[in-house]
C-alpha positions in Angstrom: -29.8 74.2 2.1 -31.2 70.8 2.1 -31.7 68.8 5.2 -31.2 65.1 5.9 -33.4 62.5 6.2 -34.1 59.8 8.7 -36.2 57.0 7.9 -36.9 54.1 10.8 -38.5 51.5 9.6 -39.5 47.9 7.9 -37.5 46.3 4.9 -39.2 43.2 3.5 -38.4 41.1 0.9 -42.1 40.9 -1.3 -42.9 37.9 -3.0 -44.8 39.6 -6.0 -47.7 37.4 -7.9 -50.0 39.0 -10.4 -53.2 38.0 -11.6 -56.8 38.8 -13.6 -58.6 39.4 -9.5 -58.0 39.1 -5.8 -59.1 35.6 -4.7 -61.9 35.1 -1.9 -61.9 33.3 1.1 -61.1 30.1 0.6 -60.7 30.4 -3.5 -57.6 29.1 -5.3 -56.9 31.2 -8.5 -53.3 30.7 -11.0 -51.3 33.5 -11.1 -50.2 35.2 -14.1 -46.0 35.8 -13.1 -43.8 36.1 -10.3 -41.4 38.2 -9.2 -39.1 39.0 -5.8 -38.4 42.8 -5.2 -37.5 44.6 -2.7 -39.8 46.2 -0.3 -40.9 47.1 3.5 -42.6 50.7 3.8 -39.6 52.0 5.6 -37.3 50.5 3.0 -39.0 52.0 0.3 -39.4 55.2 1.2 -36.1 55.4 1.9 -35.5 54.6 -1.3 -37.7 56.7 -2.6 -36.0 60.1 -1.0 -32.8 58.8 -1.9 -33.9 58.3 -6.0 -35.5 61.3 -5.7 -31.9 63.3 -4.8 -32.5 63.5 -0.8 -29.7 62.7 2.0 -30.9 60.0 3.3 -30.0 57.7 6.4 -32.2 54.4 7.1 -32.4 52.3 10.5 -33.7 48.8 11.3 -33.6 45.1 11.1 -33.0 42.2 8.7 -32.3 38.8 9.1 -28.4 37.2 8.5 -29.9 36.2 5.6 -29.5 37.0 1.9 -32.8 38.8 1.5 -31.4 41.0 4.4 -28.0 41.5 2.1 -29.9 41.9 -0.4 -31.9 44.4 0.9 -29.2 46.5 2.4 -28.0 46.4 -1.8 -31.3 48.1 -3.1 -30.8 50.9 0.1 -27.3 52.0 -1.6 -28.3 51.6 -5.3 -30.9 54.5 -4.0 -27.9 56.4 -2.5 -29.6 55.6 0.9 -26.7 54.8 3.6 -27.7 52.0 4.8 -25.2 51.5 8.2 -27.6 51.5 10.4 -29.4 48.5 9.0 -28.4 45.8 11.7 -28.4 42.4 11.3 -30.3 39.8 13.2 -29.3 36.3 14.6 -31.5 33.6 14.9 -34.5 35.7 12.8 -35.4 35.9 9.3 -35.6 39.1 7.3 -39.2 40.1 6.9 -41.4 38.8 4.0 -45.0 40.3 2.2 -46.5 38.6 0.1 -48.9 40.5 -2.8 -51.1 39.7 -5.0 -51.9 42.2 -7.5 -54.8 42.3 -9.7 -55.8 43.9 -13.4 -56.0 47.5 -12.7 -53.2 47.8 -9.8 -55.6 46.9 -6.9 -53.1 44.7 -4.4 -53.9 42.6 -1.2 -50.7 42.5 1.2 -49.7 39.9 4.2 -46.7 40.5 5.9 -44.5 38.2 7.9 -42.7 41.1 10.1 -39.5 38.9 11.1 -36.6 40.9 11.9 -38.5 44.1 11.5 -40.5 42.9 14.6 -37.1 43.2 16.9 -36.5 46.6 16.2 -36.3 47.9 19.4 -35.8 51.5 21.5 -32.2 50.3 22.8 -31.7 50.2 18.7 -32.0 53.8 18.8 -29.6 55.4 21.4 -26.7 53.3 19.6 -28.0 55.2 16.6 -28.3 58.7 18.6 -26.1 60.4 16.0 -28.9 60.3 13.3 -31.0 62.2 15.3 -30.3 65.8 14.5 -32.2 68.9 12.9 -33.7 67.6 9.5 -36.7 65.4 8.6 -37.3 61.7 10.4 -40.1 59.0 8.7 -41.9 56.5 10.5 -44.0 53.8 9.8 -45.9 51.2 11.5 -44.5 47.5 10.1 -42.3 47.9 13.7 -43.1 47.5 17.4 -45.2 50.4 18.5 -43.0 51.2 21.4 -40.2 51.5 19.1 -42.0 54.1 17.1 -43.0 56.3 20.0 -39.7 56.2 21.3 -38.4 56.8 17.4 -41.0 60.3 17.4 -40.3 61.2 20.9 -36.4 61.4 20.6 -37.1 63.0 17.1 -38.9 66.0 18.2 -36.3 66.2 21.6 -33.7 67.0 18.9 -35.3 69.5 16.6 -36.3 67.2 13.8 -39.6 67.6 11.9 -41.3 64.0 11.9 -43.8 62.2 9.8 -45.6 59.2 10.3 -47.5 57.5 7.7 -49.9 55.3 10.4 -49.3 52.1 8.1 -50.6 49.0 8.7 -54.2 50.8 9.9 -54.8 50.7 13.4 -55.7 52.6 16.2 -52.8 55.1 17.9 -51.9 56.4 21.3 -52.7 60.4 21.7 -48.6 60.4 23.2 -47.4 59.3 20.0 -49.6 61.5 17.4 -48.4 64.6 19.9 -44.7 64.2 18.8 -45.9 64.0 14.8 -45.4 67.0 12.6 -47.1 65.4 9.7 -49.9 62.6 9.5 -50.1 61.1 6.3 -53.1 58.8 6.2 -54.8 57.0 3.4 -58.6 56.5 3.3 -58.5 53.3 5.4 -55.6 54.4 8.0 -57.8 57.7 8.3 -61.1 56.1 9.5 -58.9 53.2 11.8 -57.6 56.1 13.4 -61.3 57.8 14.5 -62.3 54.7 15.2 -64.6 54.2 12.3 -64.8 51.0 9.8 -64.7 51.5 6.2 -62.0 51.9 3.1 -63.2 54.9 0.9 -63.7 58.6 1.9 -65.5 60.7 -0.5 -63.5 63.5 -1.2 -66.4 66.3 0.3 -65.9 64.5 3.4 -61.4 64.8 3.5 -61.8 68.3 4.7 -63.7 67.2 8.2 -61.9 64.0 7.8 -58.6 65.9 8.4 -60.0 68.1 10.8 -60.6 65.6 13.4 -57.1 63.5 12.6 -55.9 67.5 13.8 -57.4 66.9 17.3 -56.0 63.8 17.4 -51.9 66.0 18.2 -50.8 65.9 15.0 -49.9 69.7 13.7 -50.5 69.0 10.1 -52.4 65.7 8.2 -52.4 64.9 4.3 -54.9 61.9 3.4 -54.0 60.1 0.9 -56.7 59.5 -1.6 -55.5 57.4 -4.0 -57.1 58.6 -7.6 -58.8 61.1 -6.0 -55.5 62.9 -5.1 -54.4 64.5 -1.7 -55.8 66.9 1.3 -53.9 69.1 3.1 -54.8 70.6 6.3 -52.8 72.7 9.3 -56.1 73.6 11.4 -55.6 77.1 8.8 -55.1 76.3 5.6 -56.8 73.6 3.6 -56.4 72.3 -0.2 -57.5 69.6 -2.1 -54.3 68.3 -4.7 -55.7 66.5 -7.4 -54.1 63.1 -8.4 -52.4 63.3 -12.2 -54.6 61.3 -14.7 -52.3 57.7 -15.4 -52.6 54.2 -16.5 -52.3 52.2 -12.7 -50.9 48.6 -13.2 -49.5 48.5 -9.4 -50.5 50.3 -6.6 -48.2 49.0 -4.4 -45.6 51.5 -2.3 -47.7 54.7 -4.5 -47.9 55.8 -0.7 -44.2 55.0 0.3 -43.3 56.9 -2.8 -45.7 59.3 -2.0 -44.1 60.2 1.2 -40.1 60.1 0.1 -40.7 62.4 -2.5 -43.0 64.7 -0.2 -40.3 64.5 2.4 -37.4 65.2 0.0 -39.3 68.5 -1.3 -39.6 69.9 2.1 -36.0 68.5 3.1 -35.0 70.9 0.3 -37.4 73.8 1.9 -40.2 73.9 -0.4 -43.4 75.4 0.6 -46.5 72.6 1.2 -47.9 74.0 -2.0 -45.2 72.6 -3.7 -44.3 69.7 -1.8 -47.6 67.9 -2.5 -47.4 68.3 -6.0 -44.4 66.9 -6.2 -45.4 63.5 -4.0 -48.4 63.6 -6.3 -46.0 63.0 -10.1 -43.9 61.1 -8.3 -46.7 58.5 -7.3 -48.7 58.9 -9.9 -45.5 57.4 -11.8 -45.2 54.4 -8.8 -48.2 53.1 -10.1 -47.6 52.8 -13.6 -45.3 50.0 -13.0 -44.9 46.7 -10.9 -43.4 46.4 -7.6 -42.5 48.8 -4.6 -39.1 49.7 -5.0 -38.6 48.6 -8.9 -41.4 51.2 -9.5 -40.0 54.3 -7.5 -39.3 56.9 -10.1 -36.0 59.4 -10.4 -35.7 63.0 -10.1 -35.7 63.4 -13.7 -38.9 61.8 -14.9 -41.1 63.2 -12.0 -40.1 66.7 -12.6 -40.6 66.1 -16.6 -44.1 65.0 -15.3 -44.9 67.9 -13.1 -44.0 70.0 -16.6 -46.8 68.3 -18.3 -49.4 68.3 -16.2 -52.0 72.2 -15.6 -53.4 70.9 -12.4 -51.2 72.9 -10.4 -51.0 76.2 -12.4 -47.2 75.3 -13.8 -47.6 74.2 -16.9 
């Protein structure tokens, strides 16, 4: 029997530009199109458990705006219910802007808006959501809110995951009431306290192994091309990413975690789960935009039947 999902979280309205490199410092460069899409981690991978065939509720802020409406309309195309998205006077629904370079490489600054008013009073008028099943965090919200958001999930039986995004160093209380850390290279290193953006993948293994001692029960790392690690302090396994043609990288690890939380919504083992999060990514990537490039059920399963690097095909 499949379990619901919870997802507390940002929704942002992205102002999308793409062009040949990022700039520098100071550097003007002309952009090669435009688009607006809808976006916010929490927003998209709401959207991406709810495309991908999960139950799937979704709290937090927007402005009384019509990006905020707007947003809210992308959330129910998904099949996400979207009645606990509350609307907020006097603040603007929040904005990133991207730019997005030739091979899918993206720099991101984010305006938080109403997603910065998301508060712990927000959740006991939402106590309902809060039962046994599967609850995703992010960090594009106030950091209290998202210890109170983990702390009430684990009180009530649900399994969480936090994907400890925007980078940035975390409180031991909080990772203690996480089920599942999923950290990319970057997040990883914040959270030992080390600088740097890549992690060579014969380092993941320790990497994860110290994210462990941090109160998490389980991490994945998120390594981009060079696919996933797994690690429960037991078991360990590399998942290799599927081999595609990466015009966007932006939401791959929203995606990433929808689809991974929809797999073990629906009971799947790990082993499974993470090949699943892995098509349905690797598909993200091949187009532009977060939630424009989220794929179905359909198409990730079709690529999963392609692919021999999990022993299926």
């Amino acid at each position: 029997m499949t379990v619901p999902i919870v997802v507390i979280g940002s929704l942002n309205m992205d102002f999308v530009v793409q062009m040949p490199r990022l700039p520098e410092r100071g550097q003007t460069l002309c952009g090669e199109g435009f688009q607006m899409l809808p976006g916010g981690k929490g927003a998209n991978q709401a959207c991406a458990a709810g495309r991908l065939g999960g139950r799937v509720r979704m709290l937090g802020r927007v402005g009384a705006d019509i990006f905020g409406e707007q947003l809210r309309l992308s959330l129910q195309s998904a099949g996400v219910d979207a009645g606990m998205v509350l609307a907020t006077e006097g603040t603007a629904t929040g904005v990133a802007l991207i730019f997005v370079e030739s091979g899918g490489q993206n720099m991101i600054v984010i305006a938080a808006g109403a997603n910065g008013k998301l508060s712990p009073e927000d959740l006991l008028s939402a106590q309902a959501a809060f039962a046994p099943g599967l609850l995703l965090l992010q960090l594009e919200t106030p950091l209290e809110t998202v210890a109170a958001a983990a702390a009430l999930g684990k009180s009530r039986g649900m399994t969480v995951l936090l994907d400890p995004a925007p980078a940035q160093a975390l409180r031991r209380n909080l990772l203690e009431h996480v089920d599942l850390l999923t950290p990319n290279e970057t997040e990883a290193l914040a959270l030992l306290g080390r600088p740097g953006r890549d992690l060579p993948l014969a380092e993941a293994g320790k990497i994860a192994r110290e994210l462990l001692l941090l109160g998490p029960r389980s991490v994945i790392l998120k390594l981009g091309s060079k696919g996933a690690w797994w690690t429960d302090g037991v078991r360990d396994r590399h998942f290799p990413a599927i081999p595609v043609q990466a015009i966007d990288a932006t939401a791959a690890g929203d995606t990433f975690n929808g689809a991974l939380a929809v797999a073990l919504a629906e009971g799947k083992a790990m082993e499974e789960a993470i090949p699943f999060a892995n098509a349905a990514a690797a598909l993200s990537v091949t187009r532009l935009g977060a939630q424009a490039s989220i794929p179905d059920r359909e198409e990730t399963e079709r690529l999963l039947r392609t692919t021999s690097l999990y022993g299926q095909k």
